[in-house]
PyMOL Python script that loads the backbone (N, CA, C, O; Angstrom):
from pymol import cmd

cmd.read_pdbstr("""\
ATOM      1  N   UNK A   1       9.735  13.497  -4.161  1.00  0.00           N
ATOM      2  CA  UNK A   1       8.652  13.145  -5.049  1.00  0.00           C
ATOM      3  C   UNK A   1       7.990  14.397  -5.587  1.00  0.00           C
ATOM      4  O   UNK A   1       7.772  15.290  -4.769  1.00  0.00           O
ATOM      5  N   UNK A   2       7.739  14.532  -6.492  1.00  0.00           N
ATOM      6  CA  UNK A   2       6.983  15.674  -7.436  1.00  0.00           C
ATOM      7  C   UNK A   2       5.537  15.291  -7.043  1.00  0.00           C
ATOM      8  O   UNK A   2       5.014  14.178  -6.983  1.00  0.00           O
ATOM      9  N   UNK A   3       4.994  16.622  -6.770  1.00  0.00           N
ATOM     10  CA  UNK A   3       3.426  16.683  -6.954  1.00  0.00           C
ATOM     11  C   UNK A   3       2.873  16.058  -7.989  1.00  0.00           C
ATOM     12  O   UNK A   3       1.961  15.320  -7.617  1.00  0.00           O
ATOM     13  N   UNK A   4       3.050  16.052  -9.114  1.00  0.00           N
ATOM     14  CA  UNK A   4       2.563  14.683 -10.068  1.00  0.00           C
ATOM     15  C   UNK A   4       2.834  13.125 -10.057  1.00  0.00           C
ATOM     16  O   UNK A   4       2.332  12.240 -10.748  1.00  0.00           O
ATOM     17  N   UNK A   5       3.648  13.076  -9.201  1.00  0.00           N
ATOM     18  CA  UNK A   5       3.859  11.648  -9.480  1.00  0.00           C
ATOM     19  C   UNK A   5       3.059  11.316  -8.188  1.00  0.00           C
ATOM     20  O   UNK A   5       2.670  10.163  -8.369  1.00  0.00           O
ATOM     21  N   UNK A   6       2.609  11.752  -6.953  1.00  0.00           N
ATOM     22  CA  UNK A   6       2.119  11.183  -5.575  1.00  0.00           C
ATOM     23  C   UNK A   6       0.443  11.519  -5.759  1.00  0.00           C
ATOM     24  O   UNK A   6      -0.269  12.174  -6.520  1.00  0.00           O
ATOM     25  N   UNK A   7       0.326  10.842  -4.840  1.00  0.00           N
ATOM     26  CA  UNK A   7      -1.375  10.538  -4.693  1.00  0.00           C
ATOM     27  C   UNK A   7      -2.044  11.024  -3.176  1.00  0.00           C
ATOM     28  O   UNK A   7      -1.531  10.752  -2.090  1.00  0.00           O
ATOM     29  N   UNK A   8      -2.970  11.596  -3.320  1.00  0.00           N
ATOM     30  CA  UNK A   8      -3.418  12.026  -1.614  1.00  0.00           C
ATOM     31  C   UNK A   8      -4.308  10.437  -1.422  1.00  0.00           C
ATOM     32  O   UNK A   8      -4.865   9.695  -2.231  1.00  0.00           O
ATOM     33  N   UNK A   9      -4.107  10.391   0.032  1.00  0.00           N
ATOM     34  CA  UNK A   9      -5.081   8.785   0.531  1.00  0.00           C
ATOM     35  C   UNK A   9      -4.798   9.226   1.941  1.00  0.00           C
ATOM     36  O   UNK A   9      -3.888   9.801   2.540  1.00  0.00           O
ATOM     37  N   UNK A  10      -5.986   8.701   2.210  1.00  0.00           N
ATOM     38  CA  UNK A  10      -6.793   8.430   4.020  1.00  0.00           C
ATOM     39  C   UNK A  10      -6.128   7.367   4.116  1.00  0.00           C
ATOM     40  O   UNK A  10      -5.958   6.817   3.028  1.00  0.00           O
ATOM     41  N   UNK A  11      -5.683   6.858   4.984  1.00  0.00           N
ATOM     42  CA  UNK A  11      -5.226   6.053   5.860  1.00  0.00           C
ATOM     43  C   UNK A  11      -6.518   5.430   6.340  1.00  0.00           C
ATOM     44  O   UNK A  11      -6.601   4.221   6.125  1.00  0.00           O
ATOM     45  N   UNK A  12      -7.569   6.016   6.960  1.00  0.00           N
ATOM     46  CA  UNK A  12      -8.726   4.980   7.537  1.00  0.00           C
ATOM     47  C   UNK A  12      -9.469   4.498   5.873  1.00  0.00           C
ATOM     48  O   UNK A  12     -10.375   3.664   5.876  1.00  0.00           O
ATOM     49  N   UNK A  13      -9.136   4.914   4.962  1.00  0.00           N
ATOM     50  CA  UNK A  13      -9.398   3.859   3.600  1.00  0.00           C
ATOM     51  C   UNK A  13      -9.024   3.053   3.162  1.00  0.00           C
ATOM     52  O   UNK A  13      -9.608   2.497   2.232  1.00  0.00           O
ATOM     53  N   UNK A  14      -7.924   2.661   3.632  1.00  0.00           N
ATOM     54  CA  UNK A  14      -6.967   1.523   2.942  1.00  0.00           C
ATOM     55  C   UNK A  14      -7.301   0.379   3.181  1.00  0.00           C
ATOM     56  O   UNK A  14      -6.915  -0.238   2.188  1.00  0.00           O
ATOM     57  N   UNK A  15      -7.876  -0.481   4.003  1.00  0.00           N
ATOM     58  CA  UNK A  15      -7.989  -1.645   4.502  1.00  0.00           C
ATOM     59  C   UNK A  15      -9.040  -2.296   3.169  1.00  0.00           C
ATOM     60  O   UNK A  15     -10.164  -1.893   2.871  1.00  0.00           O
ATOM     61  N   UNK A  16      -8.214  -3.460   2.496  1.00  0.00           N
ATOM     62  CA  UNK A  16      -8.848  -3.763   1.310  1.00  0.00           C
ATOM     63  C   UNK A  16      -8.980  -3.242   0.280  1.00  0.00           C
ATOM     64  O   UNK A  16      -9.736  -3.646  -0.604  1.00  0.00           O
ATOM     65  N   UNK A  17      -8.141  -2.083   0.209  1.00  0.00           N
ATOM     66  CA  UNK A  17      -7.801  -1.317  -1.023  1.00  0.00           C
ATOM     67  C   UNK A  17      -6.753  -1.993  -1.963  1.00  0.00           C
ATOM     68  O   UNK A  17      -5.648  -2.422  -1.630  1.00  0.00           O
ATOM     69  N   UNK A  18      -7.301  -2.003  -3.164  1.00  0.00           N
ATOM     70  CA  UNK A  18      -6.487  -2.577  -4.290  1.00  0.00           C
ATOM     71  C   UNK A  18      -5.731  -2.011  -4.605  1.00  0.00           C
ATOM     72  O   UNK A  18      -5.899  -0.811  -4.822  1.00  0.00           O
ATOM     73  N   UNK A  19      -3.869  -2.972  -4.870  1.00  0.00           N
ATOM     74  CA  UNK A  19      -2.827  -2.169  -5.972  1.00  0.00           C
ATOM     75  C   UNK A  19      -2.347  -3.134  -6.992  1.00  0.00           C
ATOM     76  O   UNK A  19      -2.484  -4.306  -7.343  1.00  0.00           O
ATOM     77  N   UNK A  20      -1.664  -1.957  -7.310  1.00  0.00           N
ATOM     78  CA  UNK A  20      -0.706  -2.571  -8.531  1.00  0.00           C
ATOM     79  C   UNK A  20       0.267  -2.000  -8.624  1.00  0.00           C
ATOM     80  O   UNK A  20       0.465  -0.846  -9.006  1.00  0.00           O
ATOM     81  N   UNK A  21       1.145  -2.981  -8.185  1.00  0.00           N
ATOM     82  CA  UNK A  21       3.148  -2.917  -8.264  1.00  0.00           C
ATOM     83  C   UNK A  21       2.901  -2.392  -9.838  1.00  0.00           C
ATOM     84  O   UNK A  21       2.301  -2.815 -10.826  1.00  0.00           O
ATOM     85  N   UNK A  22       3.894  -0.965  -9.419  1.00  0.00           N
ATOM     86  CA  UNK A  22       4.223  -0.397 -10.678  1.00  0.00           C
ATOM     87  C   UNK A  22       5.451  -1.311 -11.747  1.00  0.00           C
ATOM     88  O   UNK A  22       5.357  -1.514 -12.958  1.00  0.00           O
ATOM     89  N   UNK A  23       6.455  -1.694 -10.895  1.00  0.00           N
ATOM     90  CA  UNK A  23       6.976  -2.849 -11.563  1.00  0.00           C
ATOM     91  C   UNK A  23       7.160  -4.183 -11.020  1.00  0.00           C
ATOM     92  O   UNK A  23       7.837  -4.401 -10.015  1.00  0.00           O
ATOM     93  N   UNK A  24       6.689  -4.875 -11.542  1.00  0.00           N
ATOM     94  CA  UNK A  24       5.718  -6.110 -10.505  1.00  0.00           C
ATOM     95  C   UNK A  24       7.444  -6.790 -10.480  1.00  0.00           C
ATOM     96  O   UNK A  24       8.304  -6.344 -11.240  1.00  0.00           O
ATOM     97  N   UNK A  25       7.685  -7.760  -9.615  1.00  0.00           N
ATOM     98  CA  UNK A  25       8.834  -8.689  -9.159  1.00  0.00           C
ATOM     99  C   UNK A  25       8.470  -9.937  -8.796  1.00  0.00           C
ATOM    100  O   UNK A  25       7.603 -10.063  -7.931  1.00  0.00           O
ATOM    101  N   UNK A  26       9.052 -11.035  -9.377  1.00  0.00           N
ATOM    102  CA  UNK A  26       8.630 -12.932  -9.036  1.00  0.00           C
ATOM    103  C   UNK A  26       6.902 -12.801  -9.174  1.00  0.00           C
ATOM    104  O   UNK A  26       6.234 -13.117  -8.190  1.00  0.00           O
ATOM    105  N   UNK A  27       6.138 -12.272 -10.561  1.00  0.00           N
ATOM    106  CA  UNK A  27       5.170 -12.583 -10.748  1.00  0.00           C
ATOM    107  C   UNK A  27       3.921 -12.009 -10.039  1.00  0.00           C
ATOM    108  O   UNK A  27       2.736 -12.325 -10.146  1.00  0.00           O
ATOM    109  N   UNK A  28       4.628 -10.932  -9.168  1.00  0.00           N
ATOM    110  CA  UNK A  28       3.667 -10.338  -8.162  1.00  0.00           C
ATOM    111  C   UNK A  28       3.525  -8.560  -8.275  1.00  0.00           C
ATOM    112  O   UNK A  28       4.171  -7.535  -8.058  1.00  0.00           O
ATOM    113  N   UNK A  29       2.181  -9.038  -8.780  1.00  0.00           N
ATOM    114  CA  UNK A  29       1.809  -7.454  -9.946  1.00  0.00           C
ATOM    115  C   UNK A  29       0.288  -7.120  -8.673  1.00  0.00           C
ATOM    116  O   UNK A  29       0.429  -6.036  -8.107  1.00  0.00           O
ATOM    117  N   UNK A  30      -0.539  -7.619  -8.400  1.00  0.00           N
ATOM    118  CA  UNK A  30      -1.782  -7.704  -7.741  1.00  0.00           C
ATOM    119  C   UNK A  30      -1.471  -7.735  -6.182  1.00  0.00           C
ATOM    120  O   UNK A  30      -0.955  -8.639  -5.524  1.00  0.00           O
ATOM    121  N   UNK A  31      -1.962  -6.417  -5.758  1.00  0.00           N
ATOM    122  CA  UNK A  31      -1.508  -6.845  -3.888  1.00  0.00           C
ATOM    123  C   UNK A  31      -3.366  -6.275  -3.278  1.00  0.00           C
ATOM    124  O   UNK A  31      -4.262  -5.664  -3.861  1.00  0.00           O
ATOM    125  N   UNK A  32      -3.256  -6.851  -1.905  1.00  0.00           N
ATOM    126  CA  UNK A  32      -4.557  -6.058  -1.081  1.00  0.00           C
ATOM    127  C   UNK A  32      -4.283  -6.045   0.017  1.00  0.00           C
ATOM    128  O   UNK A  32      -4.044  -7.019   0.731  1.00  0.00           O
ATOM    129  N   UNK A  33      -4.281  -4.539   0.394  1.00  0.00           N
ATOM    130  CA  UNK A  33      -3.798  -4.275   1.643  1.00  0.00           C
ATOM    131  C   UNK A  33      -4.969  -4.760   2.891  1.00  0.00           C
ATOM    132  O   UNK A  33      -6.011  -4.250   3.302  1.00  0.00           O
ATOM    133  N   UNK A  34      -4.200  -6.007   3.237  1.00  0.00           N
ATOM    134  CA  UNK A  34      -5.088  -6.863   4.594  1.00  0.00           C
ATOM    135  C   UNK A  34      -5.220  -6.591   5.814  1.00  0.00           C
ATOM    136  O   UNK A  34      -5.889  -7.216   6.636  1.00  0.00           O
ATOM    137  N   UNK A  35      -4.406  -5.381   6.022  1.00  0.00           N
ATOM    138  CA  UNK A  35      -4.136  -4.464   7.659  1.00  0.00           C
ATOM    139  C   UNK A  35      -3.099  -3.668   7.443  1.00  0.00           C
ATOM    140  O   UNK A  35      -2.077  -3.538   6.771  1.00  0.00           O
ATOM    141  N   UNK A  36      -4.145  -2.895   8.767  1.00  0.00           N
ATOM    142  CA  UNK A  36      -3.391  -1.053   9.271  1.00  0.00           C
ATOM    143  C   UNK A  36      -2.850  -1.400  10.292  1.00  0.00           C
ATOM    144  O   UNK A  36      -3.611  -1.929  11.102  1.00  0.00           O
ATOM    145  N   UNK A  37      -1.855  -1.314  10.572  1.00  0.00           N
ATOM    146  CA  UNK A  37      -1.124  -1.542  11.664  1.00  0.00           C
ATOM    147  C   UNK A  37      -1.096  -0.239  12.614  1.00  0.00           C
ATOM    148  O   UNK A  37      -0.515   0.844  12.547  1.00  0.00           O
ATOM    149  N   UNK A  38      -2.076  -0.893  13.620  1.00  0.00           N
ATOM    150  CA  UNK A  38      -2.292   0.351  14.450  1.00  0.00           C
ATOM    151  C   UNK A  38      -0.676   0.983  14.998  1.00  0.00           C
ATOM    152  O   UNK A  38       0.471   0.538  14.966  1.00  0.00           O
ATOM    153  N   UNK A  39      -1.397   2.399  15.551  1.00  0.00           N
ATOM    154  CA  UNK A  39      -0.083   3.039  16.126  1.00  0.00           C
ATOM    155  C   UNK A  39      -0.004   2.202  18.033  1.00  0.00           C
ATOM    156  O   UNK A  39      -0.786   1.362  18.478  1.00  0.00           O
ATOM    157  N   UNK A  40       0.954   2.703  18.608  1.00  0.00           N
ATOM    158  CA  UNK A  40       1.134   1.758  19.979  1.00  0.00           C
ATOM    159  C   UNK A  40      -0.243   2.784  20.898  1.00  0.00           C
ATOM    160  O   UNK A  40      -1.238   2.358  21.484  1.00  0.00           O
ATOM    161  N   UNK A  41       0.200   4.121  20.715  1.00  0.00           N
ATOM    162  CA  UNK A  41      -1.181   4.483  21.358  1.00  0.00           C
ATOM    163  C   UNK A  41      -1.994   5.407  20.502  1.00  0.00           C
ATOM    164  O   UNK A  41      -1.377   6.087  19.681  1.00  0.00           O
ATOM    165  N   UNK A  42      -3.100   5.506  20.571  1.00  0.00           N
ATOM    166  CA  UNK A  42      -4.204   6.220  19.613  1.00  0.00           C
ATOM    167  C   UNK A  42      -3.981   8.011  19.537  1.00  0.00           C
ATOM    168  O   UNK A  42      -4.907   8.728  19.159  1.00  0.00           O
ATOM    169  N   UNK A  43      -2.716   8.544  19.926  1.00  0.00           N
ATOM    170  CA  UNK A  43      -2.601   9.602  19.727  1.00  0.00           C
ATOM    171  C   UNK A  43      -1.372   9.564  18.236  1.00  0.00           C
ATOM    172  O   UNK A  43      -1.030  10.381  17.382  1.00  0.00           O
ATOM    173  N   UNK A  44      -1.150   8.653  18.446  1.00  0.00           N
ATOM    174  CA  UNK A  44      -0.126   8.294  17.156  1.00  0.00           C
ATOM    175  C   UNK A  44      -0.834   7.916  15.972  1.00  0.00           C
ATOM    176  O   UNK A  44      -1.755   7.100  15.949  1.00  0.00           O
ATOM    177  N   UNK A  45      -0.141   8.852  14.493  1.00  0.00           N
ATOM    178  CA  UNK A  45      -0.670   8.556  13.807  1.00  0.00           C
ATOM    179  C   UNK A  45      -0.286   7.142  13.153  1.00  0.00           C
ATOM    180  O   UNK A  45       0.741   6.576  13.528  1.00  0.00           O
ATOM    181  N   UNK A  46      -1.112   6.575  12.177  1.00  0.00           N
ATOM    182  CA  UNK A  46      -0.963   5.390  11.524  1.00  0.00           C
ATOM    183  C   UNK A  46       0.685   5.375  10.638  1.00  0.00           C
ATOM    184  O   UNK A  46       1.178   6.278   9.962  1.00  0.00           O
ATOM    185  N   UNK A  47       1.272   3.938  10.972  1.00  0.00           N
ATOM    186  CA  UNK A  47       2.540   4.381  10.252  1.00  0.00           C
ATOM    187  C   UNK A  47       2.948   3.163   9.085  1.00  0.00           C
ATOM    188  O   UNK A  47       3.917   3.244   8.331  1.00  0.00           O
ATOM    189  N   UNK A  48       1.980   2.034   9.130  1.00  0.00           N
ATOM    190  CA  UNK A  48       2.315   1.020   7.819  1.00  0.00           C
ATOM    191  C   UNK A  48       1.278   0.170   7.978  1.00  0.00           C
ATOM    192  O   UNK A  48       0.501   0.128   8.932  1.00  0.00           O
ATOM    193  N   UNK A  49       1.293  -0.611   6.859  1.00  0.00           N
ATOM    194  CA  UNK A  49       0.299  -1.271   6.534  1.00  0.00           C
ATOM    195  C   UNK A  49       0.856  -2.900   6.131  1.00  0.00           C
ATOM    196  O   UNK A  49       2.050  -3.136   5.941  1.00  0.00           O
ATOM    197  N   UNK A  50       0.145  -3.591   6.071  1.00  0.00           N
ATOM    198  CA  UNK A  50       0.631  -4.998   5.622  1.00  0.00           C
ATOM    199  C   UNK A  50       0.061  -5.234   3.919  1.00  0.00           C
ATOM    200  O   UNK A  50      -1.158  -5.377   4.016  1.00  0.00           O
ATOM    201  N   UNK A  51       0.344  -5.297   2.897  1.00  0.00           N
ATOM    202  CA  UNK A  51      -0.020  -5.783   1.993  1.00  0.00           C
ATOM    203  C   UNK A  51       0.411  -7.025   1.158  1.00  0.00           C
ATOM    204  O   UNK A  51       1.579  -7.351   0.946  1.00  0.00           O
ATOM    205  N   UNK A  52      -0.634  -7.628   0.742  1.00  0.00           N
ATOM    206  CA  UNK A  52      -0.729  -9.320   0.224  1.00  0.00           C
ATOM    207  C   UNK A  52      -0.069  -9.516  -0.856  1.00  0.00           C
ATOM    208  O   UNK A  52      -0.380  -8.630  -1.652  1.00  0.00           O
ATOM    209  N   UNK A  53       0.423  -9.977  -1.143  1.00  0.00           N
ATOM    210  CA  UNK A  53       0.497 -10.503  -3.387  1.00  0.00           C
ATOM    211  C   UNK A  53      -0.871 -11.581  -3.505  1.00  0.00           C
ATOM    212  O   UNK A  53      -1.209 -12.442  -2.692  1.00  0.00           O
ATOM    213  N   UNK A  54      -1.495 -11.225  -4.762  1.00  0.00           N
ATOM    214  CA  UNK A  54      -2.396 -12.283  -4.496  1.00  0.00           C
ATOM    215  C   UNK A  54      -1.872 -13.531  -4.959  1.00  0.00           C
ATOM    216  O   UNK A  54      -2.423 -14.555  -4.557  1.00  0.00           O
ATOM    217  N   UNK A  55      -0.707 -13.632  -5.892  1.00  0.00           N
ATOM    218  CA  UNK A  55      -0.262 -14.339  -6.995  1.00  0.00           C
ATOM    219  C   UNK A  55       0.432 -15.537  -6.089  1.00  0.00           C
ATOM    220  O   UNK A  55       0.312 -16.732  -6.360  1.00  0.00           O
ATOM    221  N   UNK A  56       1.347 -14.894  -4.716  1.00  0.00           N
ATOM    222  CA  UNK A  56       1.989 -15.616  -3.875  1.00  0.00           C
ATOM    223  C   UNK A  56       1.565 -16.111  -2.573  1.00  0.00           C
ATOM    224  O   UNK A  56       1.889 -17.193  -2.084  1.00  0.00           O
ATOM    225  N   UNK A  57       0.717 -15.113  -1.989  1.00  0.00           N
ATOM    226  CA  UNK A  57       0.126 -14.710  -0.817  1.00  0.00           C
ATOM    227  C   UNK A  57       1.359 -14.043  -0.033  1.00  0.00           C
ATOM    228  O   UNK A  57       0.944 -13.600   1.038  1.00  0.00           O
ATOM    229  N   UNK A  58       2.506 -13.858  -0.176  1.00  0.00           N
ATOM    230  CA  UNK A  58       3.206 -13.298   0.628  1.00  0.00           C
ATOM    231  C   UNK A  58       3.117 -12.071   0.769  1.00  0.00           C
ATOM    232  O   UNK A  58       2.705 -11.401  -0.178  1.00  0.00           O
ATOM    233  N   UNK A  59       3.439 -11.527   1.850  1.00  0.00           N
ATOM    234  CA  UNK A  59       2.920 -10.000   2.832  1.00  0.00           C
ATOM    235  C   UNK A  59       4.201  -9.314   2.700  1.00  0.00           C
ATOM    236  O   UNK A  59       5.333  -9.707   2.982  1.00  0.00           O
ATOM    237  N   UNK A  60       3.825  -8.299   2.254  1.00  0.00           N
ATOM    238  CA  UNK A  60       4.532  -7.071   2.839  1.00  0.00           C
ATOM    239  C   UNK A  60       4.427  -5.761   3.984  1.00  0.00           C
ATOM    240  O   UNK A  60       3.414  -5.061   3.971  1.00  0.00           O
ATOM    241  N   UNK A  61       5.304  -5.545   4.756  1.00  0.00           N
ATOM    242  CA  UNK A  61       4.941  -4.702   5.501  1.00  0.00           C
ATOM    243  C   UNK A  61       5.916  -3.519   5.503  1.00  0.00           C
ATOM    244  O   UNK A  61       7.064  -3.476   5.944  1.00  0.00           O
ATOM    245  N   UNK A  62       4.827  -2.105   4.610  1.00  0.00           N
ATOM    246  CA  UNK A  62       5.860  -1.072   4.309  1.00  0.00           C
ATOM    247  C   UNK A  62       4.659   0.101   4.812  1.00  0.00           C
ATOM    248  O   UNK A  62       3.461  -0.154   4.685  1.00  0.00           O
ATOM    249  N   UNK A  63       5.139   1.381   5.381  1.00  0.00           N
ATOM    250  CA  UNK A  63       4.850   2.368   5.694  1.00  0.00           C
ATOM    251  C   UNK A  63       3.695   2.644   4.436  1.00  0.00           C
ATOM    252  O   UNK A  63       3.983   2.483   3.251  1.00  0.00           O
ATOM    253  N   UNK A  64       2.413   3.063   4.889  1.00  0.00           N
ATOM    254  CA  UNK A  64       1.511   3.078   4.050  1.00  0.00           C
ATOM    255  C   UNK A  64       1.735   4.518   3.227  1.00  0.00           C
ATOM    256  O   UNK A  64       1.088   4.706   2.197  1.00  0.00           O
ATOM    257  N   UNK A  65       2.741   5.598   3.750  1.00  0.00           N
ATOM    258  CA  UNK A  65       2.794   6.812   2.534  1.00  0.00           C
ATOM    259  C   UNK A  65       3.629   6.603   1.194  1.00  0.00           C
ATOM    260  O   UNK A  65       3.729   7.264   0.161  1.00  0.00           O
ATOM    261  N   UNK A  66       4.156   5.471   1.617  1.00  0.00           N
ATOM    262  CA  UNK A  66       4.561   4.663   0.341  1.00  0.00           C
ATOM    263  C   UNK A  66       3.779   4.360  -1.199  1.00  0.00           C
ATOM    264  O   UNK A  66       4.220   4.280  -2.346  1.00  0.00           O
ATOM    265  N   UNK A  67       2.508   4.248  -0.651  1.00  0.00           N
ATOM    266  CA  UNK A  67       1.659   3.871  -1.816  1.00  0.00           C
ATOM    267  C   UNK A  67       0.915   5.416  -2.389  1.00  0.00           C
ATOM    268  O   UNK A  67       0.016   5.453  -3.229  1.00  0.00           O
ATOM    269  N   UNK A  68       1.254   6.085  -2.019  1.00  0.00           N
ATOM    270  CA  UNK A  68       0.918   7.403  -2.416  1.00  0.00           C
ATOM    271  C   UNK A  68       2.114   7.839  -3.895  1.00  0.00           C
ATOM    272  O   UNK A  68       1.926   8.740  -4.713  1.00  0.00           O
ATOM    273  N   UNK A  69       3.142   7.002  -3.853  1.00  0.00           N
ATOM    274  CA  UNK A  69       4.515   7.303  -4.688  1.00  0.00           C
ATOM    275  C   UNK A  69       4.157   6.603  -6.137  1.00  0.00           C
ATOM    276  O   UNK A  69       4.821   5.603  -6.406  1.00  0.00           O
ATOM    277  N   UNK A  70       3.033   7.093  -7.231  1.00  0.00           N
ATOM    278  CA  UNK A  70       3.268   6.467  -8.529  1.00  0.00           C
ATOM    279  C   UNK A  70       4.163   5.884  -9.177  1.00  0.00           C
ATOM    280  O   UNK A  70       3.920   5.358 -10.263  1.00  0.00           O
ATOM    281  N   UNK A  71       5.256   5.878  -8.670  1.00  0.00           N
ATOM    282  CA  UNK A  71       6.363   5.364  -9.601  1.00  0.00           C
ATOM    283  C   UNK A  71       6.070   4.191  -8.950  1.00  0.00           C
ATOM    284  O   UNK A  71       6.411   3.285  -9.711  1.00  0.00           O
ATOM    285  N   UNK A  72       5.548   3.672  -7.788  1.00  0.00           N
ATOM    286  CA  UNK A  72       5.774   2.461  -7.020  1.00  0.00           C
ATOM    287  C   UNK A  72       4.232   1.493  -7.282  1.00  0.00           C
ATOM    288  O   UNK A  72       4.005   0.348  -7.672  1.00  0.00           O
ATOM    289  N   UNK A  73       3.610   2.347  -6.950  1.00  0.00           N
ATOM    290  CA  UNK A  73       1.723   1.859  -6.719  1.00  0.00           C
ATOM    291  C   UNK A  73       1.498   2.630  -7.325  1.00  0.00           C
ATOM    292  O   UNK A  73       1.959   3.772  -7.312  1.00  0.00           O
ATOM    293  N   UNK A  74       0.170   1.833  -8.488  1.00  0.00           N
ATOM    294  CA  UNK A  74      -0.985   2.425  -8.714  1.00  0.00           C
ATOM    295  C   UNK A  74      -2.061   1.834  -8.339  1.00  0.00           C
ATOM    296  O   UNK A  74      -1.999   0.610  -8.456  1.00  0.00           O
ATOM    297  N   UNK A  75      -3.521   2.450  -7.724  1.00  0.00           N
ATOM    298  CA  UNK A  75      -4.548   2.453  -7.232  1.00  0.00           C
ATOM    299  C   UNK A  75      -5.111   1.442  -8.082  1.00  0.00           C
ATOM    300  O   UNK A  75      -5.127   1.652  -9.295  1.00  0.00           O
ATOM    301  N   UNK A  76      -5.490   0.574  -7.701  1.00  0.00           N
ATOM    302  CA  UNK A  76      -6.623  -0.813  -8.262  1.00  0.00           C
ATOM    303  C   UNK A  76      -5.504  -1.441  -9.145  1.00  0.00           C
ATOM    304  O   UNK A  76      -4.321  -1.238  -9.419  1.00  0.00           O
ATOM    305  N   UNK A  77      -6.851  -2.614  -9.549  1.00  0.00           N
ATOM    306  CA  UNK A  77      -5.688  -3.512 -10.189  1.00  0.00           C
ATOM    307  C   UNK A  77      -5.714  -3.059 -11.822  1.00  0.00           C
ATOM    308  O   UNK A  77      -6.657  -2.718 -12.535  1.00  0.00           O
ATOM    309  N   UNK A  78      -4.519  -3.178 -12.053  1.00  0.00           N
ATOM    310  CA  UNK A  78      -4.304  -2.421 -13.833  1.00  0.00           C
ATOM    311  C   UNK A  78      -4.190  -3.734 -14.296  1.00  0.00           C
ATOM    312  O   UNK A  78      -4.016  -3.953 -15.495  1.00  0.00           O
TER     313      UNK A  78
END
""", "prot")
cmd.dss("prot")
cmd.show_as("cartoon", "prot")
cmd.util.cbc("prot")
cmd.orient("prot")
């Protein structure tokens, strides 16, 4: 990933943070990330997150440095 295309983000910010599928799929453009999936013990850092479609309600669960990748997510809803 190129320094222009990625995004810096906290991990303890995400919970209820708005996206938008850069190319949305089956109508699902609007997601909100509904949980941090803790690490097994608190010396571990955070490693994914669960996010919603609002359109479907179905969840995804992908490694939260994922949404840092512009080509994939952009920040709030567009």
């Amino acid at each position: 990933m190129s320094s222009r295309n990625t995004l810096r983000l906290n991990p303890k910010k995400l919970l209820r943070s708005k996206w938008t599928a850069a190319q949305p799929r089956n109508k699902e453009k609007h997601f909100i990330v509904t949980k941090v999936v803790e690490p097994e013990t608190p010396l571990h850092a955070i490693e994914s997150i669960e996010l919603e479609a609002l359109h479907s309600r179905r969840v995804l669960v992908l490694p939260w440095l994922e949404l840092s990748d512009r080509s994939k997510w952009l920040q709030g809803w567009l």
